[in-house]
mmCIF entry with sequence, helices, sheets and N, C-alpha, C, O atoms, coordinates in Angstrom:
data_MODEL
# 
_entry.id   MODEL 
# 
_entity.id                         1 
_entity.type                       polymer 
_entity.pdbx_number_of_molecules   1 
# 
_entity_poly.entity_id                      1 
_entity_poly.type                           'polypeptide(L)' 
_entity_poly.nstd_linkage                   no 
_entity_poly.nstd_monomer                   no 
_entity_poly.pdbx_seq_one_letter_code       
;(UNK)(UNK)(UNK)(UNK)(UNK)(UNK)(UNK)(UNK)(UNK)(UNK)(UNK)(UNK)(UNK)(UNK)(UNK)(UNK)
(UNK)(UNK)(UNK)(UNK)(UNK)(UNK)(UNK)(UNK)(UNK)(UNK)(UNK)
;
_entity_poly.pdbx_seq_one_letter_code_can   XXXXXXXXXXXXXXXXXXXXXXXXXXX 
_entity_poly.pdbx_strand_id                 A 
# 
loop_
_entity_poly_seq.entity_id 
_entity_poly_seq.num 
_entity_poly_seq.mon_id 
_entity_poly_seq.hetero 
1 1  UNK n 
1 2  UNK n 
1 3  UNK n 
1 4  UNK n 
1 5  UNK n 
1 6  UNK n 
1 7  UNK n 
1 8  UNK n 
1 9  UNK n 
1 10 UNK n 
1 11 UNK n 
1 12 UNK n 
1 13 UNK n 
1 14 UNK n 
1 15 UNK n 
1 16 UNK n 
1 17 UNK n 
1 18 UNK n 
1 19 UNK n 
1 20 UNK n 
1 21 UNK n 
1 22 UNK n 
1 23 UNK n 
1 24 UNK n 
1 25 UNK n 
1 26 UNK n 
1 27 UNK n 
# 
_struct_asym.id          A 
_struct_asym.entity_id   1 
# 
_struct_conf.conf_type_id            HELX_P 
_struct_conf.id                      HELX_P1 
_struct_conf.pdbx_PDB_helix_id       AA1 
_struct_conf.beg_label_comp_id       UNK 
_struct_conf.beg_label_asym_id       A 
_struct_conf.beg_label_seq_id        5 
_struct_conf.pdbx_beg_PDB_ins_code   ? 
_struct_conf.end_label_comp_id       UNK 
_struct_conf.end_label_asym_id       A 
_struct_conf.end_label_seq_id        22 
_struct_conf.pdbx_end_PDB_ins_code   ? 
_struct_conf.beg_auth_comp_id        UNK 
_struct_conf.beg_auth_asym_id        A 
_struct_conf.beg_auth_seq_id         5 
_struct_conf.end_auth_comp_id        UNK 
_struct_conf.end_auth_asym_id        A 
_struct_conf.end_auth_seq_id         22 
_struct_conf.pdbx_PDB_helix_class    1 
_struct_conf.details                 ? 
_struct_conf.pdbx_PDB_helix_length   18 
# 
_struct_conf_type.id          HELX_P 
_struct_conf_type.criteria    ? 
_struct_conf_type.reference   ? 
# 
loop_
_atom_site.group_PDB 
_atom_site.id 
_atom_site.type_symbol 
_atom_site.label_atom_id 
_atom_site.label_alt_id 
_atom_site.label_comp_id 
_atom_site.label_asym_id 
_atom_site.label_entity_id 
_atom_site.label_seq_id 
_atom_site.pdbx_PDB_ins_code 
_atom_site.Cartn_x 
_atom_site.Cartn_y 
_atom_site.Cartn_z 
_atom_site.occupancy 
_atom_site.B_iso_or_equiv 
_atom_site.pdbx_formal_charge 
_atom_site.auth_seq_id 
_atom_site.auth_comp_id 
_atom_site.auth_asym_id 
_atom_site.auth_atom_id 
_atom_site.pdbx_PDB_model_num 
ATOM 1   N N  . UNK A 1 1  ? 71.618  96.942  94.574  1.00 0.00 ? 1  UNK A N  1 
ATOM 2   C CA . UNK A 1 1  ? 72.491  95.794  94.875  1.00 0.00 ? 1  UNK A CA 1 
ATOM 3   C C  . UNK A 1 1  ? 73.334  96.113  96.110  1.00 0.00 ? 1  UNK A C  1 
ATOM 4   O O  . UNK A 1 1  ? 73.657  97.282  96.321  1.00 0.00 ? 1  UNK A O  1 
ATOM 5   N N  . UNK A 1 2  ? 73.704  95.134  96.932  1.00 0.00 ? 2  UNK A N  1 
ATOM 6   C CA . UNK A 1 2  ? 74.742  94.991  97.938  1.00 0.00 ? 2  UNK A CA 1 
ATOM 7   C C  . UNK A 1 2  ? 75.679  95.089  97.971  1.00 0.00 ? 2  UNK A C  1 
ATOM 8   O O  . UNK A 1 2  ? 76.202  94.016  97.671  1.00 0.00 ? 2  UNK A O  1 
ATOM 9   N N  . UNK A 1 3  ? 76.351  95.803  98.176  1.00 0.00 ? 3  UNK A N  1 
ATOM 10  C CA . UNK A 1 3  ? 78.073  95.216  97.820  1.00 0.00 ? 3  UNK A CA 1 
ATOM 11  C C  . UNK A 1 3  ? 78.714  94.475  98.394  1.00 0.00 ? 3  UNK A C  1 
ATOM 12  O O  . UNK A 1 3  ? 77.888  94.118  99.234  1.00 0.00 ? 3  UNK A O  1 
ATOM 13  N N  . UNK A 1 4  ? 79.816  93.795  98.667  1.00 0.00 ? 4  UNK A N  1 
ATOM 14  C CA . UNK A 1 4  ? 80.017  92.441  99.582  1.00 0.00 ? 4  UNK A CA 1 
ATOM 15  C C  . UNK A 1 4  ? 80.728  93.386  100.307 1.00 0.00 ? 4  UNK A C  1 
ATOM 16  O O  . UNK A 1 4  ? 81.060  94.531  99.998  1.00 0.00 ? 4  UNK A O  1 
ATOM 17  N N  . UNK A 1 5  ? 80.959  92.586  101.557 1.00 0.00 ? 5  UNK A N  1 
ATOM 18  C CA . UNK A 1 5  ? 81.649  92.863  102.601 1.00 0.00 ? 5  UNK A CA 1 
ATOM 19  C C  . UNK A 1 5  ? 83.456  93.271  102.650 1.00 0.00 ? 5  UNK A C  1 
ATOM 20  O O  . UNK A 1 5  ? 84.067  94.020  103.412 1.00 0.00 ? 5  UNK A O  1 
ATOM 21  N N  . UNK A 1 6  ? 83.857  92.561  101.687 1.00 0.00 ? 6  UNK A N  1 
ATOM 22  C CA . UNK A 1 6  ? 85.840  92.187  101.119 1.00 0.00 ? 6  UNK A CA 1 
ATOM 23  C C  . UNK A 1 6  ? 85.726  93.762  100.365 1.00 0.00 ? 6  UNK A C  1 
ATOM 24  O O  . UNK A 1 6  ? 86.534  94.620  100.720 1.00 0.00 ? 6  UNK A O  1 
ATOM 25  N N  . UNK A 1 7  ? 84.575  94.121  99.203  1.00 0.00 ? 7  UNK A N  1 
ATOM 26  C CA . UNK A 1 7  ? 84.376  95.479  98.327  1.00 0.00 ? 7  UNK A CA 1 
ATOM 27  C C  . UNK A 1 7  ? 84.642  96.263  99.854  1.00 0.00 ? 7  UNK A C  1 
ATOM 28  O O  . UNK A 1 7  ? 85.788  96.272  100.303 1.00 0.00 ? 7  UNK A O  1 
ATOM 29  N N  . UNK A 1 8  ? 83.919  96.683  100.346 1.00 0.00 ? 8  UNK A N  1 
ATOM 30  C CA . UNK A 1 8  ? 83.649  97.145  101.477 1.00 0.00 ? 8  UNK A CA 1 
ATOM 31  C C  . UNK A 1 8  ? 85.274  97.676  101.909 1.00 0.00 ? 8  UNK A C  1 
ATOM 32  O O  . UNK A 1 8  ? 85.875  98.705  101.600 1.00 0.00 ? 8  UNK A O  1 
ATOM 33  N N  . UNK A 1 9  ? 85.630  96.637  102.656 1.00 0.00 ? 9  UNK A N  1 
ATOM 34  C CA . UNK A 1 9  ? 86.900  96.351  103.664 1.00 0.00 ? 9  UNK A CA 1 
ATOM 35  C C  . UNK A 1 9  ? 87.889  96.978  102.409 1.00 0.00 ? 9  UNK A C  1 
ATOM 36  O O  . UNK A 1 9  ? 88.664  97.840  102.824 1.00 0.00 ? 9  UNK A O  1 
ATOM 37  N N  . UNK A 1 10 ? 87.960  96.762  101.333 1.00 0.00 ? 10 UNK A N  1 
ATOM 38  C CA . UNK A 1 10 ? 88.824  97.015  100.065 1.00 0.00 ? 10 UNK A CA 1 
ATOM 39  C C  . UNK A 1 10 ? 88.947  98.705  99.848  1.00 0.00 ? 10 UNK A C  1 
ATOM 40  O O  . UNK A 1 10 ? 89.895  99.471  99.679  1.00 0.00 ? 10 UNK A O  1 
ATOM 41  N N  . UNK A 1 11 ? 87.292  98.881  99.956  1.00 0.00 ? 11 UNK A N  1 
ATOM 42  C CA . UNK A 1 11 ? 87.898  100.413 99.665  1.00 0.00 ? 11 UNK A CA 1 
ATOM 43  C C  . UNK A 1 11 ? 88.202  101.604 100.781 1.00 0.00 ? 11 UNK A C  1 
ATOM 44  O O  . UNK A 1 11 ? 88.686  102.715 100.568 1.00 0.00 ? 11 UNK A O  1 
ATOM 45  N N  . UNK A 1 12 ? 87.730  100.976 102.142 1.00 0.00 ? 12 UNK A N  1 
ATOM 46  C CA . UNK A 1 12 ? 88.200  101.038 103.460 1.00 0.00 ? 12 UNK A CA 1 
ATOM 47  C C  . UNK A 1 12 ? 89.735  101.691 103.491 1.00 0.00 ? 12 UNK A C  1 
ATOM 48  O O  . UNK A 1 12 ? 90.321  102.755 103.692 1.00 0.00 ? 12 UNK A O  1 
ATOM 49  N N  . UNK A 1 13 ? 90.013  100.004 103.075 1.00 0.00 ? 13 UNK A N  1 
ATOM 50  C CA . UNK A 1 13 ? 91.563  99.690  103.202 1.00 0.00 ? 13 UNK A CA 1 
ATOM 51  C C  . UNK A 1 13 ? 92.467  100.800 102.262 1.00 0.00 ? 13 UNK A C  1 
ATOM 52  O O  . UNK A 1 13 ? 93.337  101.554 102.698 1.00 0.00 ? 13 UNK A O  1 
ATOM 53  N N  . UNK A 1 14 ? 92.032  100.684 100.932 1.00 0.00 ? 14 UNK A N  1 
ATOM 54  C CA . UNK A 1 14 ? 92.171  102.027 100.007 1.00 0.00 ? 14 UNK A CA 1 
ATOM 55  C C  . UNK A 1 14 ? 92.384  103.491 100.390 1.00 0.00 ? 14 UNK A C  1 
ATOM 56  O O  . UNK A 1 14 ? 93.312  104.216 100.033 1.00 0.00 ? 14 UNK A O  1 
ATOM 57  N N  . UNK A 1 15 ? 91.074  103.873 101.397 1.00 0.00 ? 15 UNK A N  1 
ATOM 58  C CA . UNK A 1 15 ? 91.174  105.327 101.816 1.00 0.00 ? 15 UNK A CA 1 
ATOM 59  C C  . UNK A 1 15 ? 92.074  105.610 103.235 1.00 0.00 ? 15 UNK A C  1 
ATOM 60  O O  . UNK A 1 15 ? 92.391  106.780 103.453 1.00 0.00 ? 15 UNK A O  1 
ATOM 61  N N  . UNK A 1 16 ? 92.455  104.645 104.123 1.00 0.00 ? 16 UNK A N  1 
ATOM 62  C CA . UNK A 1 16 ? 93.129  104.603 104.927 1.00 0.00 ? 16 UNK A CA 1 
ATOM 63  C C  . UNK A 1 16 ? 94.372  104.498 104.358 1.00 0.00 ? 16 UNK A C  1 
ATOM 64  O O  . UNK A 1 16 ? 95.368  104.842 104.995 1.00 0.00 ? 16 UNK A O  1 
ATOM 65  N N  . UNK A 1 17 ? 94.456  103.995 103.053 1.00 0.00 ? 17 UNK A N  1 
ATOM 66  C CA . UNK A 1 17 ? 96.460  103.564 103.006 1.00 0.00 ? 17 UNK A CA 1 
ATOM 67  C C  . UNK A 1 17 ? 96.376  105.443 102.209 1.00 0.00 ? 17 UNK A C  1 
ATOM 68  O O  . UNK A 1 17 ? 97.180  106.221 102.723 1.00 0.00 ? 17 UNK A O  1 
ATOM 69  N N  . UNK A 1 18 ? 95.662  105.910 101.313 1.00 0.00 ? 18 UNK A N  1 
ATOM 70  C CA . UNK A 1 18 ? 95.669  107.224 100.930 1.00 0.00 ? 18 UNK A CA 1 
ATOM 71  C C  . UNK A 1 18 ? 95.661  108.285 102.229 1.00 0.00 ? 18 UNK A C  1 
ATOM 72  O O  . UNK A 1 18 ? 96.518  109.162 102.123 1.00 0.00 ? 18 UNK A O  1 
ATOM 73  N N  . UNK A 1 19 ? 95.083  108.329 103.071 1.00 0.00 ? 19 UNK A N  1 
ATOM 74  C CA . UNK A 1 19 ? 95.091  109.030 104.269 1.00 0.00 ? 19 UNK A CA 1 
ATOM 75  C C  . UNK A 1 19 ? 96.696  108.531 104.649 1.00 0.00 ? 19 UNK A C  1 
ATOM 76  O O  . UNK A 1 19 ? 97.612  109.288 104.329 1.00 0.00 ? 19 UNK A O  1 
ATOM 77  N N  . UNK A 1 20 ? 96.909  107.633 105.127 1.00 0.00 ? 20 UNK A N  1 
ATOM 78  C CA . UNK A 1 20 ? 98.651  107.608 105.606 1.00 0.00 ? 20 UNK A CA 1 
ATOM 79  C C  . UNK A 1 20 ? 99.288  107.666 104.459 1.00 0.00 ? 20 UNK A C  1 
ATOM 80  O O  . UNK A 1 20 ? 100.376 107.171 104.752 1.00 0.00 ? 20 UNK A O  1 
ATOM 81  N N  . UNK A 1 21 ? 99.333  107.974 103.226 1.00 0.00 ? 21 UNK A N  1 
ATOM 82  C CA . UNK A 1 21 ? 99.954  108.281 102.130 1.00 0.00 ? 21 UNK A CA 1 
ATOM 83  C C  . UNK A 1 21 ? 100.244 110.242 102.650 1.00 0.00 ? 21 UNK A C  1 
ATOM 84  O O  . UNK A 1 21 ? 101.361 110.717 102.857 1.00 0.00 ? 21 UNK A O  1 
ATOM 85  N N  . UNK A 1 22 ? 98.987  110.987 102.741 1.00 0.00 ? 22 UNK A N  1 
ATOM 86  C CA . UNK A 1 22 ? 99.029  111.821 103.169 1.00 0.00 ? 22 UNK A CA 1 
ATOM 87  C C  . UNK A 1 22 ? 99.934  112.760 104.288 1.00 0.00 ? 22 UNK A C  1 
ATOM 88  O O  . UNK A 1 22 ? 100.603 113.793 104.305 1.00 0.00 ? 22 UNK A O  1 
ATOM 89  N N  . UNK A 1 23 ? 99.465  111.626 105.242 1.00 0.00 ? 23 UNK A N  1 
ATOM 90  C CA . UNK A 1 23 ? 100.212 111.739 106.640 1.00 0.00 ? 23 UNK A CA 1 
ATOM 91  C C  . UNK A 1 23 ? 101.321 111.867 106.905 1.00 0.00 ? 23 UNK A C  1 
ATOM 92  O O  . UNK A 1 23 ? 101.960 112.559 107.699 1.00 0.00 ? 23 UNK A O  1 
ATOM 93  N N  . UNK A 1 24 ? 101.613 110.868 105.905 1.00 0.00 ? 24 UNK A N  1 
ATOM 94  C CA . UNK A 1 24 ? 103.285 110.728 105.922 1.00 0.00 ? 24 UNK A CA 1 
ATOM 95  C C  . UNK A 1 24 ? 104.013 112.037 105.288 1.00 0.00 ? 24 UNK A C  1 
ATOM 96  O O  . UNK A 1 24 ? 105.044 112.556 105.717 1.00 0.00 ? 24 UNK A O  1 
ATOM 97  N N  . UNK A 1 25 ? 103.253 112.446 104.185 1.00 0.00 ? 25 UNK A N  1 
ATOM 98  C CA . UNK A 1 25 ? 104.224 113.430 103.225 1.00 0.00 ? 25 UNK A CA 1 
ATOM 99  C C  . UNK A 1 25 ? 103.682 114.752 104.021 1.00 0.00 ? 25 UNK A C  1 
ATOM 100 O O  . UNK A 1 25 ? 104.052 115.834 103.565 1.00 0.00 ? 25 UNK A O  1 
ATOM 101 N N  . UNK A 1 26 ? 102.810 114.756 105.210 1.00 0.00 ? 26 UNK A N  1 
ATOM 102 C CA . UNK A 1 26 ? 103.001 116.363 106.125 1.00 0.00 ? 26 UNK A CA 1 
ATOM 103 C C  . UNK A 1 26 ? 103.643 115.858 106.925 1.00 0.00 ? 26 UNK A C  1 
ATOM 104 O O  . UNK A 1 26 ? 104.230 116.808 107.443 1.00 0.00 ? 26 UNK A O  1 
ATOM 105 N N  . UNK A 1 27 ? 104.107 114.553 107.644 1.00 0.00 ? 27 UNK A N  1 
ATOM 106 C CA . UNK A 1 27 ? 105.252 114.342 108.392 1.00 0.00 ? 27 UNK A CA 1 
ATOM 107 C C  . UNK A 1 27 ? 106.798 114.641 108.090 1.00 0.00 ? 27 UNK A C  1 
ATOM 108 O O  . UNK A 1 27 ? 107.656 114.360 108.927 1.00 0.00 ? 27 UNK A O  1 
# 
């Protein structure tokens, strides 16, 4: 199966806000 495009962008969006979750707390 495919996953849609929004799934996609969603878990994107997910690992980027965890990466600056990161970022921030070695800043």
């Amino acid at each position: 199966s495919v996953a849609l495009p929004t799934e996609l962008l969603e878990n994107l969006i997910g690992i980027l806000g965890m990466n600056n979750q990161v970022v921030n707390q070695l800043m």
